[in-house]
N, C-alpha and C positions, 0 to 999 in steps of 0.2 A: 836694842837690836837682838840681843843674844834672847828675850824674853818670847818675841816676835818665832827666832830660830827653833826654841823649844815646842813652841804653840803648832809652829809643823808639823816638826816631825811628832808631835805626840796626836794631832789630826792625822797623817801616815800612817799611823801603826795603828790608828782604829780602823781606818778603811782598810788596811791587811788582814787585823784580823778577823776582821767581818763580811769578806772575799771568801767565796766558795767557789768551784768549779764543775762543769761538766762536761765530758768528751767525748765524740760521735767522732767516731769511723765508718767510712761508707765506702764501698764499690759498685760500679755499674758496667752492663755491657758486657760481663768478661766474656760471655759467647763462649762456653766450654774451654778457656786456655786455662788450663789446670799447671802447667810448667809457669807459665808467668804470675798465678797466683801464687804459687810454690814462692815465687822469687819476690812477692811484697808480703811474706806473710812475715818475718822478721820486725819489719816496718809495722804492721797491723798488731802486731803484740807487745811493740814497743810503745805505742802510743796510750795504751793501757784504756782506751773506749769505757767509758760507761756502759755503751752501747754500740756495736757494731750489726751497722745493715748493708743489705745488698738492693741496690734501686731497678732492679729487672735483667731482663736477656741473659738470664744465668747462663742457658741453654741455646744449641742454635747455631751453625755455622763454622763447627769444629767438628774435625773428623771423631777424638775421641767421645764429645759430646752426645755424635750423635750416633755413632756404635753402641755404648752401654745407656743410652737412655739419659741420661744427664746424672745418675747416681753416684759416680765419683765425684761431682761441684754440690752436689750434697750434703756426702761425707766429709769432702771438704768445707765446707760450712761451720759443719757441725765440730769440725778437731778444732776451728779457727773459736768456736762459741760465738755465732753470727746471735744476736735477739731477734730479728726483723727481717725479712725478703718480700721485694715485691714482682709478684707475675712482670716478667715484660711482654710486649709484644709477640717476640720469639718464641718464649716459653709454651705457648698455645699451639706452637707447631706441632709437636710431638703428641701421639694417641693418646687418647684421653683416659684410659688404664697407669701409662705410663706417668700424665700428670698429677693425676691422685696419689701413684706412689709416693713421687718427689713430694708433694702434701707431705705426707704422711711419714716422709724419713725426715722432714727438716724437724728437727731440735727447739728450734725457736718456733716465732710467729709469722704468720705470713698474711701479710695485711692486703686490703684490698674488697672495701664494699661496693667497690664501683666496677666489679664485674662478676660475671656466674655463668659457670658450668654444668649445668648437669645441675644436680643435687651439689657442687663445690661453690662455694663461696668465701671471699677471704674477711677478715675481722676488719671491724670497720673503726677502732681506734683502739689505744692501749694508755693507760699511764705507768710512767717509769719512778720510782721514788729515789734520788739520793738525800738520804736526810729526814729535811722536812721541804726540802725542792722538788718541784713535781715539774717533770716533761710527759706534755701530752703529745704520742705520735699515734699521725695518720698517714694511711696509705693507698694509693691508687696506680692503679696502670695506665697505658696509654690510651688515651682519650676516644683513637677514632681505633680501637680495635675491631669491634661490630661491624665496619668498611674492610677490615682486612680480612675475613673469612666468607666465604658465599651464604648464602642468608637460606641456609638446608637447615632441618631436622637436625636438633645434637649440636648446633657450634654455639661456643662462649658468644655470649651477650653482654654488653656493657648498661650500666646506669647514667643516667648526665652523670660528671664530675661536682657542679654545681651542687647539685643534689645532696650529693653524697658529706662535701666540705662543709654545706651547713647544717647536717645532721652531727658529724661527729665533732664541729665546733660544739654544737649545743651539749654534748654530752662533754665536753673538758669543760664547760663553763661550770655546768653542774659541779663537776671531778675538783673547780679550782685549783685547776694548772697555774704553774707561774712559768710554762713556756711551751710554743704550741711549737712543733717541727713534722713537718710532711713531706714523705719520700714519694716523689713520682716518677714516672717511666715518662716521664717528658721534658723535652728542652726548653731553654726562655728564647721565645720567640717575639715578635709583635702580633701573633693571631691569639685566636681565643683559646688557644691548648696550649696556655706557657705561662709563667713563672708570673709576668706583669700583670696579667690576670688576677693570678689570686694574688697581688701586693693591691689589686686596685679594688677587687670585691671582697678580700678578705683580707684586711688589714694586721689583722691580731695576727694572723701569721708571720713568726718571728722567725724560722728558718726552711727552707727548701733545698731538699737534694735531687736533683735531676740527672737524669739520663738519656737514652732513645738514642739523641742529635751524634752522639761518637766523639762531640767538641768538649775539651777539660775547659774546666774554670774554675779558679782560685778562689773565686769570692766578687760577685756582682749585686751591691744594694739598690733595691729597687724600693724608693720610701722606704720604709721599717725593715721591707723583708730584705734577709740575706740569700742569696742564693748560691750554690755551690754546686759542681759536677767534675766526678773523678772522670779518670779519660778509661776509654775503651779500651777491652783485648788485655787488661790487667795492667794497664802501661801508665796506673797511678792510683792510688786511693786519696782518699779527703779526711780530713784530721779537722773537726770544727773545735776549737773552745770556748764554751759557753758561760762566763763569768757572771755571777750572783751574788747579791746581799746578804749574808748566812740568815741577817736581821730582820731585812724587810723582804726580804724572796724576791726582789725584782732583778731581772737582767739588770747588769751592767754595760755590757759591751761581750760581743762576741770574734773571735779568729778565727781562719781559715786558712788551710795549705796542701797543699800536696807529696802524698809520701809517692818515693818512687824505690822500685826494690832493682836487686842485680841476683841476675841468671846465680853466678857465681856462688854469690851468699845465701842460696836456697833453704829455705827450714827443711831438713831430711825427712820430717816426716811428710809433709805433703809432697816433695819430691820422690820418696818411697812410693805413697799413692798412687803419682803421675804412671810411676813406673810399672807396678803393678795393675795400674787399667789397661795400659797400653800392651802390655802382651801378651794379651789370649787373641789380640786383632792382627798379630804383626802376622801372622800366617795369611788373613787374610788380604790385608793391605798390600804387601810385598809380594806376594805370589797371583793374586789376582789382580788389583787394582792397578799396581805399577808395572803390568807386562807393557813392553816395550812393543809397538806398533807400526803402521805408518800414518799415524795422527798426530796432528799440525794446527796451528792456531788458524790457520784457513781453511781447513775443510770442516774442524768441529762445528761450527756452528749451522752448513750444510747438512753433514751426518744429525746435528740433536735435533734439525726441524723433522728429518725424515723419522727420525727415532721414536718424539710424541708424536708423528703422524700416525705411522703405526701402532702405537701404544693406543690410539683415540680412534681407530678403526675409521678414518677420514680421508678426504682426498686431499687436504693440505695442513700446513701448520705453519705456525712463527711461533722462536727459540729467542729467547733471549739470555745469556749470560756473563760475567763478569769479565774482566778481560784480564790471559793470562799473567803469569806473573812474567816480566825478559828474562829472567834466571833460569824458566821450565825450559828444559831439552825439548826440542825438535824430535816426535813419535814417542815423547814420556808424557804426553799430559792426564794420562789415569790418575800419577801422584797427583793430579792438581785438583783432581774432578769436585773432589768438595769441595775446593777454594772458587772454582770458577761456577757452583751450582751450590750454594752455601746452608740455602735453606729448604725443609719438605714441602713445597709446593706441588698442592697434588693435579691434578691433569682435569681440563674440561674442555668438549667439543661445545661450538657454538654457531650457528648460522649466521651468513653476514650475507650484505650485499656486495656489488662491486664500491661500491661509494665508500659504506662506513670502512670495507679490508685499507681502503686506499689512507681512508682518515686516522686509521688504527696505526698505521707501519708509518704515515707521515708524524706522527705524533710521537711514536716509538725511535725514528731516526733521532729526532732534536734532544731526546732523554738520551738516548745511547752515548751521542756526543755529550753532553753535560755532562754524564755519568759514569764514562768511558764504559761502556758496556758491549758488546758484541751480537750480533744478531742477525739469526739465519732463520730462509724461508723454504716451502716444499709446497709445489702442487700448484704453484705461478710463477711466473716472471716480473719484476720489482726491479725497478733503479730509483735513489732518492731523485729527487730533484730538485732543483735547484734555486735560487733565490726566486725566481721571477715563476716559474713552473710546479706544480705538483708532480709527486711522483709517478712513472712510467707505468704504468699495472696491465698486465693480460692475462684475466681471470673472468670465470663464469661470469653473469650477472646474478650470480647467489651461489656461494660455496658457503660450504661444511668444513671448519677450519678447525684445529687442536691448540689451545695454549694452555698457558699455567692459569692456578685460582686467585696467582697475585694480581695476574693481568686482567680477569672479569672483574679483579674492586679496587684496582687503579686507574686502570684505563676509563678516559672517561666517554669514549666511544661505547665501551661495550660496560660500563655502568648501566648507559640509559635503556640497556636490552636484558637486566636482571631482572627487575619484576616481570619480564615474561618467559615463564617457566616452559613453555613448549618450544626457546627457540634456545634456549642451550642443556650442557647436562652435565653434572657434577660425578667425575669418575673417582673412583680411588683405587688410583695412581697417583705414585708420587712422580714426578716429573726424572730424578736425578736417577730413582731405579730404572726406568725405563731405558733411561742413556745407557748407565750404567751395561744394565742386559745385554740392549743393542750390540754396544762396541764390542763386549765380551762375545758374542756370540760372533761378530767379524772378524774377531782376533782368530778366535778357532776355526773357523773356515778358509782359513788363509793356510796354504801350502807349508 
């Protein structure tokens, strides 16, 4: 017995010593909240990363984010010693001068051959050495990006994804990697832009960090791959450990978890940071944006139809925006205006008939509700209607109407009326300046 006992533990302490390890730190989503990465970046330095990346949306939907351009979630990157970022969605929002800087201050690598800007393009794989262990990473953005910008002169283009993952597989096969990990700007779905995908067409793929969806996950195996997604707004990063053979270089088994940080225990210096982005705006923010009015969570969305109507020199418009927060004060929603208009969507006029306006706003009520969203019209008459009835409409039998660029490459009304170039027009306006102007210019004509 006692011979049996020894033959154990001394099998134990081979496989300990022959136990290597790797560690991947990842965040996603953070949408410019530089005070909540402030509050995981303890958590992020504690866990000591091989490699720490960021899986998209750095930028986007934050007031600071998107005053300085995204350059403070840069600099914070780069104090954090990020290796990896990849574009999200968001990140394409902001001027294309603006995007090449962020390029060009990040420290690390920014991955991504499955999109292109301009003359920008991101690296389409990397290998990492600890040792004689090799991680080969690849990166990509969100899949239906090319859908999200109108299809003008100038806007980022995407490649299949496909494409892209059996190119830079072929080159880690070359590289003999002993472990493949791709960050994408997408969630695991059941469609064809999610995680089960590539478990199902690209098997060797041994771990997935996702983003986009806003949903955290721990850790979901799908076949071989693992899949992993820190949560949004800073409000978790992901700590994967990736266990190897020192001997034979093959994975063993890999873990997954979630770090969470506290306001409190903030690293000072990236709360320095915060601090210092934050007040060359406070002049503006507080003296202009938060003037106190008489606007209300019922007339805004009245006021922002008229606002891009005017902005789009048309006889009408449909507004659509988030819905306020019940904490905003009654005549304070300036402080909200970013939160309720999050991203630069810039402004396009488009010709419709009475049919498709009717098809577009019926379409648009059922998402509002899904999506609690808010939404005001200018230039007709509109009541939803009801289970058995379509909506109410008295409007031309052909208006000239104002919406955002979200709305020409979501809507799938006014999808099937992009390829014809003489019946809309791509303005640039952003949508939120426009409000923005409006209301300002209402405030001051007020007694």
């Amino acid at each position: 017995m006692r011979k049996v006992f020894t033959t154990v533990v001394l099998f134990l302490l081979f496989i300990t010593l022959y136990a290597g390890e790797f560690r991947i730190v990842a965040t996603t989503d953070l949408h410019g909240n530089l005070r909540n990465l402030a509050a995981l970046a303890p958590a992020i330095r504690q866990a000591k990363g091989d490699i720490i990346v960021d899986a998209g949306d750095l930028t986007g939907g934050n007031l600071l984010a998107e005053l300085d351009g995204g350059r403070s979630m840069i600099q914070a990157l780069n104090m954090l010693n990020y290796h990896f970022r990849v574009p999200g969605n968001h990140d394409f929002d902001v001027p294309f001068n603006d995007f090449v800087a962020l390029l060009r201050n990040f420290k690390g690598t920014t991955l991504g051959a499955d999109w292109k800007w301009g003359s920008e393009r991101g690296v389409l794989c990397k290998v990492v050495h600890k040792g004689k262990f090799q991680v080969g990473v690849i990166g990509m953005t969100e899949s239906a990006l090319d859908r999200r910008h109108l299809p003008v002169k100038g806007a980022p283009v995407t490649v299949p994804w496909e494409k892209v993952m059996a190119s830079a597989l072929k080159e880690l096969r070359k590289a003999k990697v002993n472990c493949i990990v791709l960050i994408w700007h997408q969630g695991i779905n059941p469609s064809r832009f999610s995680a089960q995908q590539i478990a199902r067409f690209f098997p060797e793929t041994d771990l997935v960090i996702g983003g986009h969806t806003h949903q955290e996950n721990a850790g979901l195996r799908k076949k071989r791959t693992l899949f992993v997604q820190p949560g949004a707004h800073g409000s978790s990063a992901a700590l994967v450990k990736i266990f190897f053979n020192d001997k034979t270089l093959k994975v063993e088994r890999m873990e997954s978890a979630l770090l969470r940080g506290e306001i409190q225990k903030s690293a000072p210096d990236l709360a320095a940071l915060n601090k210092r982005a934050v007040k060359p705006f406070y002049k503006t923010i507080y003296r202009k944006i938060c003037r106190k009015g008489d606007l209300n969570s019922r007339n805004f969305p009245g006021l922002g139809a008229y606002a891009i109507c005017c902005a789009g020199k048309t006889r009408s418009a449909v507004f659509v925006a988030n819905t306020p927060e019940p904490s905003v004060a009654q005549g304070n929603l300036f402080k909200d205006l970013f939160r309720l208009m999050p991203y630069r969507n810039t402004l396009c006029t488009v010709e419709l008939t009475r049919e498709e306006l009717r098809h577009l706003l019926d379409d648009l009520e059922r998402n509002n509700r899904k999506y609690k969203r808010i939404m005001g019209v200018y230039g007709f008459r509109w009541s939803p209607g009801s289970r058995h009835r379509k909506g109410v409409l008295e409007a031309p039998e052909k208006i000239s109407v104002t919406v955002n660029s979200y709305l020409m490459t979501a809507s799938p009304v006014l999808k099937k009326i992009l390829p014809d170039t003489k019946r809309w027009k791509a303005l640039h306006i952003v949508e939120r300046d426009a409000v923005q102007h409006f209301l300002e210019e209402r405030l001051h004509r007020k007694p």
